[in-house]
Each structure stands twice: as C-alpha cells, then as structure tokens.
C-alpha positions in Angstrom: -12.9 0.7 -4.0 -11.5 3.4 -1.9 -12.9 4.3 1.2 -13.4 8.0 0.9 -12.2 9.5 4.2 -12.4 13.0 5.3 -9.1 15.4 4.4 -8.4 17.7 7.2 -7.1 21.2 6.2 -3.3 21.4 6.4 -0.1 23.8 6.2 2.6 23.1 3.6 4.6 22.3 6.3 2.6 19.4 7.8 1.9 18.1 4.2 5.7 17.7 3.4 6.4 16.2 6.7 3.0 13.1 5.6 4.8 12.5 2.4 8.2 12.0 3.7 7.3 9.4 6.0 4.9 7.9 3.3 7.8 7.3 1.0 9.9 6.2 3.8 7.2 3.7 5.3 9.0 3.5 8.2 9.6 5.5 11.6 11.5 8.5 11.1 13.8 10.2 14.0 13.3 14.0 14.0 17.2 13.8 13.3 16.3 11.9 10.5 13.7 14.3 9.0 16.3 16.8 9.2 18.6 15.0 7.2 16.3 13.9 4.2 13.9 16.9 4.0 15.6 19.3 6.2 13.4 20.1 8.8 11.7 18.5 12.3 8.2 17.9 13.3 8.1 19.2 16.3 5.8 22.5 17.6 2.4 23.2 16.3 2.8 21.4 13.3 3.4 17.8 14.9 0.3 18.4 17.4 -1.7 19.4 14.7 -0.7 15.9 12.7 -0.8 13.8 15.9 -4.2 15.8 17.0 -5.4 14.9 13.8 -4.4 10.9 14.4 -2.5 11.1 11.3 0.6 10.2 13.2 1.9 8.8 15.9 4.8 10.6 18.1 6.9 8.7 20.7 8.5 11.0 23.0 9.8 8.9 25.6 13.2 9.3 24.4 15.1 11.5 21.9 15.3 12.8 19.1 11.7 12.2 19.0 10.4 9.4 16.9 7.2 9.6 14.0 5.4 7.2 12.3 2.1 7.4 10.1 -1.3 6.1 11.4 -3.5 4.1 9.2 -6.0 7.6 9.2 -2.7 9.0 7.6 -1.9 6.5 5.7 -5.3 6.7 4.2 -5.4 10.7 4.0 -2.5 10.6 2.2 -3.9 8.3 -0.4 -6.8 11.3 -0.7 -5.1 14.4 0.1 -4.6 15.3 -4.1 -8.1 15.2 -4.7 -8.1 18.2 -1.9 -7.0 22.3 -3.4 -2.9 22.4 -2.2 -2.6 25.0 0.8 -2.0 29.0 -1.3 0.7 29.1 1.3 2.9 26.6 -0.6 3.4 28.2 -3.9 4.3 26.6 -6.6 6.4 23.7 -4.9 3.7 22.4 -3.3 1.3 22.7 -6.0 4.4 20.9 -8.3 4.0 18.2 -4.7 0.2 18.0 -5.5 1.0 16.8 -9.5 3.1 14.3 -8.0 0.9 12.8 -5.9 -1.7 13.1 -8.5 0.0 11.0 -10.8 1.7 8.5 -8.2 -1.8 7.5 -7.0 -3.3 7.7 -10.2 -0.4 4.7 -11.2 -1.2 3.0 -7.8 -4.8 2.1 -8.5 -3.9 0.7 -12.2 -1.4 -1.4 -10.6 -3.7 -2.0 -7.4 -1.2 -1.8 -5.5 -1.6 0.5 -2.1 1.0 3.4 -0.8 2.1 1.3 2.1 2.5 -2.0 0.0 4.2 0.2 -2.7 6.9 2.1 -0.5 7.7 -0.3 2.2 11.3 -1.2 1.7 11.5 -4.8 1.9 14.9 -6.7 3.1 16.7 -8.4 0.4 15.9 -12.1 2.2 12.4 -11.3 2.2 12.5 -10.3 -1.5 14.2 -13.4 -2.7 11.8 -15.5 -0.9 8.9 -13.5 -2.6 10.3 -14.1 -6.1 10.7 -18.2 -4.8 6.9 -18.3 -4.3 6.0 -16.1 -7.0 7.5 -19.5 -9.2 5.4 -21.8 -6.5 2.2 -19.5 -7.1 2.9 -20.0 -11.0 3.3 -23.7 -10.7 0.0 -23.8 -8.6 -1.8 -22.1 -10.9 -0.6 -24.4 -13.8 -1.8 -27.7 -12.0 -5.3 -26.3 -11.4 -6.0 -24.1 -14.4 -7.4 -26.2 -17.5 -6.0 -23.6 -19.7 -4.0 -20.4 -20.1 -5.9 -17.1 -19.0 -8.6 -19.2 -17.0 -9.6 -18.6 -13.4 -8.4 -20.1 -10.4 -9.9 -19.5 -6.9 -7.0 -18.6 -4.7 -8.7 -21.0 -2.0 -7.8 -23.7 -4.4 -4.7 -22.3 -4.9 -4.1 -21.8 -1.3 -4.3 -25.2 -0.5 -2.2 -26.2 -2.8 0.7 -24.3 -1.4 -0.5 -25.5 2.3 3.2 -25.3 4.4 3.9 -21.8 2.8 3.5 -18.6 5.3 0.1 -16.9 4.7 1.7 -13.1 4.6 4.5 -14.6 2.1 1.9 -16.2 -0.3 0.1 -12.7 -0.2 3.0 -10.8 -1.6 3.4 -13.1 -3.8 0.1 -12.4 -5.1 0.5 -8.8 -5.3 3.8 -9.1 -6.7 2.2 -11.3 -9.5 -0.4 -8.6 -10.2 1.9 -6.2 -11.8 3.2 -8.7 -14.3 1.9 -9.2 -17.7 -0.9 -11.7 -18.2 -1.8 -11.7 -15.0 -5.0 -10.6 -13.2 -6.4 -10.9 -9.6 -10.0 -9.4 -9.3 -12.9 -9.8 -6.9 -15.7 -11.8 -7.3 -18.7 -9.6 -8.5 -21.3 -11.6 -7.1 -20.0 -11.3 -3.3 -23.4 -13.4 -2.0 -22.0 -16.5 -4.6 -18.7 -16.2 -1.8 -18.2 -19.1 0.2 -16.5 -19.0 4.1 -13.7 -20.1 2.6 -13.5 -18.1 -0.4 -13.3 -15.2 2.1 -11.0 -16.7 3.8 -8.4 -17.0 1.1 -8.8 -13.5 -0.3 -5.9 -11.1 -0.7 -6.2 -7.5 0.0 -4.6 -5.2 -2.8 -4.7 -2.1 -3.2 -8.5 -1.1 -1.0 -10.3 -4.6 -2.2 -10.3 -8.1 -1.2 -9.1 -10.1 -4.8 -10.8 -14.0 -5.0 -9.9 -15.4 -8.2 -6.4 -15.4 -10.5 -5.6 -15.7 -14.4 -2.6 -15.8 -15.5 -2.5 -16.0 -19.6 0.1 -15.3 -22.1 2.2 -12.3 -21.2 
C-alpha cells in the first residue's frame, strides 16, 4: 500500500525540473538540466524544491549538482492525484496524463519509480538475468507443483552465497513476467523473524511468498 504523503503546492517550473530527475534517477548537473529539458534549477525555484526536502543541492562546486530526496521521490509518486498548477497550460496538464498513466502501470507491475527508472549497467543486468535462472531453479526444487507457493526464506536459503541486493532484483525482475506472482502474506501475525527477514520490498510492500505457474 502507498503511504499517502502530503503534496506541497508547486510552479510548473519546479514540477518539470521533479520529473526530469525522476526519469533520470540519477544526479543531474545544472549543465545537464540545460541540455535535456532546457533550463537550470537554480533561484527561487530550487529553494523552494530543496526547502521543501524534495531535493538535495550540492553547491560546493559547479555547475551545481541535484538529486531527489526520498520525500521527492515519494511526492512524485503522488503529485497526479493533486489539480496541475493553471499556470502550466495545457503542457503541463498533458505532463499530468502522463504521470497518471505511468503510475497507474507502476502499481500493476508493483514496481516503484526509483526501481523502474534507475538505469542499470549492462554487468549488473546480465548478472540479474543469471539469478533470475537460479531463482527459477530454486523455486522448482522446493515447489511440489507448478503455480504453488514458496516462502522466499526457503528460497533464500537455497541460493545462500548469492548477494542479498542481487537476489532482490531478481525478484522484482521476475514479477513482471508471466506466471509469476510475489505477494504478501495477509495474515502478517502468522510471519515468522525470519519470514520478515527474507521479504522483498516492491513497489510500497514487503512480498513473502512466490508462485511461479505456467506462463
């Protein structure tokens, strides 16, 4: 479930300048700002951001650096459910539909912004898709048929040796194909220590158990 967090009141301005460095997930130069969306943050507009704590601005050196906050992070995960600014006119309204939509498709795959945009070295990828086989395999020796539940502490230990973060996007990576689910436990007192433990966060829950059944 998403944590409902309040949506401060913001100028088209400030608004673009969230969403470019949402779907670039990474820190942004002001040189850099310039050059994909054609403007800076600097002036009012980044104190009101920064103010706000919806991003962080290093200006120990330049051009001057921003990054989002986790508040920004999860304000931008809200900020369509909010009326767009009058001031934008129709391209920020059109912004608004995009959003909109791109969120609505995040929580069906249950998958969050940050997960979803962060670019991820071609290395790292490969290895993902490697232990997205392992996870398979695991799941194969420990389910007692197609489609039935595994507890991924089970399955956890069975991949003992393999990085905890890498396992993890394997899991999430695994979510968005077909046949496969990874969903909570509905009874959370029935949760063990080390049921907890082993849970994956996707999307705004912590997942306990996986099914993977014909595509």
């Amino acid at each position: 479930m998403s944590t409902v967090v309040d949506v401060p009141s913001l100028t088209p301005n400030q608004i673009n300048a969230l969403v470019v460095l949402m779907v670039e997930a990474r820190e942004l130069t002001n040189s850099e700002l310039k050059e994909l969306a054609g403007f800076t943050l600097t002036g009012k507009d980044n104190r009101k951001l920064v103010d706000e704590g919806l991003v962080t601005t290093d200006r120990s050196h330049r051009p001057f650096t921003h990054e989002l906050t986790d508040r920004g992070w999860r304000v931008l995960r809200q900020l369509h459910t909010v009326p767009p600014p009058k001031a934008g006119g129709a391209a920020t309204r059109s912004l608004f539909a995009v959003l909109r939509n791109t969120h609505r498709a995040l929580d069906r795959l249950r998958v969050s912004p940050a997960d979803f945009f962060t670019q991820t070295p071609t290395t790292a990828a490969a290895a993902t898709v490697d232990l997205v086989g392992l996870v398979r395999a695991a799941y194969q020796d420990l389910a007692g048929s197609p489609g039935a539940w595994v507890g991924l502490a089970d399955l956890r230990e069975r991949l003992a040796g393999q990085d905890r973060g890498a396992v993890d996007e394997a899991l999430r990576t695994l979510v968005g194909q077909p046949g496969v689910r990874i969903i909570p436990v509905a009874n959370t007192k029935a949760l063990t220590a080390r049921d907890r433990a082993a849970a994956v966060r996707i999307g705004d829950e912590d997942n306990h158990t996986l099914s993977i059944g014909p595509a």
